[in-house]
Each structure stands twice: as structure tokens, then as C-alpha cells.
LOVEXKOL-669450 format. One line per field, with one value per residue (C-alpha): residue number from 1; residue in three letters; x, y, z. Coordinates in nm, 4 decimals. Example, Ala and Ser with C-alpha at 12.3 -4.5 7.8 and 13.67 -1.06 7.14 Angstrom:
i	1 2
aa	ALA SER
u	1.2300 1.3670
v	-0.4500 -0.1060
w	0.7800 0.7140
END
This chain:
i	1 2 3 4 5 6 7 8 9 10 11 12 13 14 15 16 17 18 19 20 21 22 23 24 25 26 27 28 29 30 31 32 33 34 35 36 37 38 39 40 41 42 43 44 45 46 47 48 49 50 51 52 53 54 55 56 57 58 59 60 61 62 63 64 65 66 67 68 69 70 71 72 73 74 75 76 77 78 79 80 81 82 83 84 85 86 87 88 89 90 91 92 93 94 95 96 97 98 99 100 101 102 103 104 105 106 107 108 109 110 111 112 113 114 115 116 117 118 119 120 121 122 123 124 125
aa	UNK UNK UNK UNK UNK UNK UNK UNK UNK UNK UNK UNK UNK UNK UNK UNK UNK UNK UNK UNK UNK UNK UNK UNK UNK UNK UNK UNK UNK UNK UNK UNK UNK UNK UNK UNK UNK UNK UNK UNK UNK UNK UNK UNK UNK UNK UNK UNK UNK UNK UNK UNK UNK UNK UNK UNK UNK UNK UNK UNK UNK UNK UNK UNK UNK UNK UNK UNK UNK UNK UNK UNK UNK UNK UNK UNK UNK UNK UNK UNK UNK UNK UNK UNK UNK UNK UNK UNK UNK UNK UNK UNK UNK UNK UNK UNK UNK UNK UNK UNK UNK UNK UNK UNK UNK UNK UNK UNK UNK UNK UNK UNK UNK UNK UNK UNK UNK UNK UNK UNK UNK UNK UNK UNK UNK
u	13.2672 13.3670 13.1017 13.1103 13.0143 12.9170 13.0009 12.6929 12.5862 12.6188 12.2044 12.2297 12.3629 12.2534 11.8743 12.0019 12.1741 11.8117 11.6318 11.8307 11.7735 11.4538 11.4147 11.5881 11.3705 11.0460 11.1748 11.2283 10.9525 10.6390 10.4654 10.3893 10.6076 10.5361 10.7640 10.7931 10.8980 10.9542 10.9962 11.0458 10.7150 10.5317 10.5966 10.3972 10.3548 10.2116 10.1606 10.2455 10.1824 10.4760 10.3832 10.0283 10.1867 9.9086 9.8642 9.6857 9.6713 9.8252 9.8297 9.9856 9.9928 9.8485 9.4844 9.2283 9.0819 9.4254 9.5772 9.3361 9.4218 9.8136 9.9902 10.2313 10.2704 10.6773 10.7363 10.8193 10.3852 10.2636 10.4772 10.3623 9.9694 10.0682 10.2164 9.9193 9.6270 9.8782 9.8138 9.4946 9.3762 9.6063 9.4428 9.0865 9.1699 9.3180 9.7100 9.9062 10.2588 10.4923 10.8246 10.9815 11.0704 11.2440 11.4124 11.7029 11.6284 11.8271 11.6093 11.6302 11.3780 11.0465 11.1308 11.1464 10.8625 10.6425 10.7959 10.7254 10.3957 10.2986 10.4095 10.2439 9.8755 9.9229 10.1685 10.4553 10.7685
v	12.9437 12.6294 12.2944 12.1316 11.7516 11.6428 11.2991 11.0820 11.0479 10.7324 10.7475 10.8070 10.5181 10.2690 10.3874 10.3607 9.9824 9.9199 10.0239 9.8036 9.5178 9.5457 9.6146 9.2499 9.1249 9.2397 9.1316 8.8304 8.7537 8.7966 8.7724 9.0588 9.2510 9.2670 9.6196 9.6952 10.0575 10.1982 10.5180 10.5895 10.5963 10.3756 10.0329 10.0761 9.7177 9.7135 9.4472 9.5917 9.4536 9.5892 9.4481 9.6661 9.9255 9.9237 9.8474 9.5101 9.5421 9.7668 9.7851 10.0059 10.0896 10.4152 10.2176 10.3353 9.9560 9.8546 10.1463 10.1188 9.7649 9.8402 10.0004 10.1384 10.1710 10.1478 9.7534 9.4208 9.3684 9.6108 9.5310 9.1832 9.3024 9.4224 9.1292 8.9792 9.2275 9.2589 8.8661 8.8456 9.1295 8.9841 8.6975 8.8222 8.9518 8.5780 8.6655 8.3656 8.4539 8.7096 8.7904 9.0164 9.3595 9.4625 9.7721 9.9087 9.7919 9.4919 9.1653 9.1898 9.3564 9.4469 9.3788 9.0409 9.0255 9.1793 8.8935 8.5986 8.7344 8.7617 8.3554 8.2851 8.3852 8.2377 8.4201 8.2180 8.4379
w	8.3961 8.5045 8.5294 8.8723 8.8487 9.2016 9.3161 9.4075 9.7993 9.9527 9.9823 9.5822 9.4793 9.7386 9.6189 9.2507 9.3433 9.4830 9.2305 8.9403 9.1763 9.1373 8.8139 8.7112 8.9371 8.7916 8.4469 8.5198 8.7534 8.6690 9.0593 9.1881 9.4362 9.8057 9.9106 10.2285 10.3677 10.7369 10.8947 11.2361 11.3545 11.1415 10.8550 10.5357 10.2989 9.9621 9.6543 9.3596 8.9672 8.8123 8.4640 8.5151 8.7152 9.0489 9.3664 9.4392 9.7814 10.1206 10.4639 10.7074 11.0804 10.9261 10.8756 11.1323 11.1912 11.2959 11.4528 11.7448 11.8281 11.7938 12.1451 11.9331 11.5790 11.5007 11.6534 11.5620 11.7152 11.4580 11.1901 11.2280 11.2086 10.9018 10.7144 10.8558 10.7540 10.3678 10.3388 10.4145 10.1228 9.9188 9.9028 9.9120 9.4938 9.4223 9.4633 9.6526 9.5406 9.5425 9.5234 9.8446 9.8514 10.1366 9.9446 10.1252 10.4136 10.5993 10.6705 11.0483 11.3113 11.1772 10.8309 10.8929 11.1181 10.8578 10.6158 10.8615 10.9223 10.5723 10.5267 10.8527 10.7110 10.3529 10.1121 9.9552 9.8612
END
């Protein structure tokens, strides 16, 4: 019986090259993470303590309150409510900076509209 060792997917090791990014990153900084994740329908943004391991704050064009003031809920509009609404809790529990976490994701469309927003309404990263 013979052992088959499969060679890693493209997806595999871009999310493991991701992953060790951010990793040195957290080590040596210790402000908290903003990460930012898309799908096709909707962008999801979080701050995350990675030396405590929880969420400070989120926001997502999943929330009710802004959902019903969004037309739709996967553009560079919405994404920028988020950064927005992200900032804003953010600094309602006393956190100013933080260090970006796009993931795998390029900084272009509503990744960067997100980011822009976020710097717009008072986060420095």
C-alpha cells in the first residue's frame, strides 16, 4: 500500500502565506488588527486583540441598523458604511490605532474603500 502525498492547492498556500504574514505582524505589533473579509454578497470588518484573543469591535453589511439604509450590500457605498460604522465603535471602547488586515485580498475596490473610510472617521493604520 503505497502513501500518496498531495501537493498543496494554490488556495492552500496563499491562505498559509497569509496567515504567517500575519502572524509576524501580530508579534511584532502590539495594535490591534483591523481584518477585513468579503464575499460576494456582502464585506464583513472586525478589530481583533490578538495578544487577548477577542473581538473589540465589528461591523458588517449583515447589521440590521445599516442594512436598511444600504441599496445594496456588496459595493464600494456599503463597504464604505462599514469602515465608517467599524471606526466609530472602535473608538467608543478607547482604540485609535490599528494595524490593517486586508487578508488575501488585493487593496483595490471595496477593500480600499472600507480602509479609506475607516481613516476618514478617525482610525490611524
Amino acid at each position: 500500500m503505497a502513501i500518496v502525498i498531495q501537493k498543496p492547492t494554490s488556495k492552500q498556500r496563499r491562505s498559509w502565506r497569509v496567515r504567517k504574514v500575519i502572524k509576524k505582524a501580530s508579534e511584532k505589533n502590539l495594535r490591534p488588527r483591523l481584518s477585513v473579509h468579503r464575499s460576494g454578497q456582502h464585506i464583513y470588518a472586525q478589530i481583533i486583540d490578538d495578544v487577548k484573543g477577542v473581538t473589540i469591535a465589528a461591523a458588517s453589511t449583515v447589521d440590521t441598523d445599516l442594512r436598511k439604509s444600504l441599496k445594496k450590500t456588496a459595493d464600494k457605498a456599503a463597504a464604505e458604511a462599514v469602515g465608517k460604522l467599524v471606526a466609530e465603535r472602535a473608538k467608543k471602547v478607547g482604540v485609535e490605532s490599528v494595524a490593517f488586515d486586508r487578508g488575501s485580498y488585493s487593496y483595490h475596490g471595496r477593500v480600499k474603500a472600507l480602509a479609506e473610510a475607516a481613516r476618514a472617521a478617525g482610525l490611524s493604520f
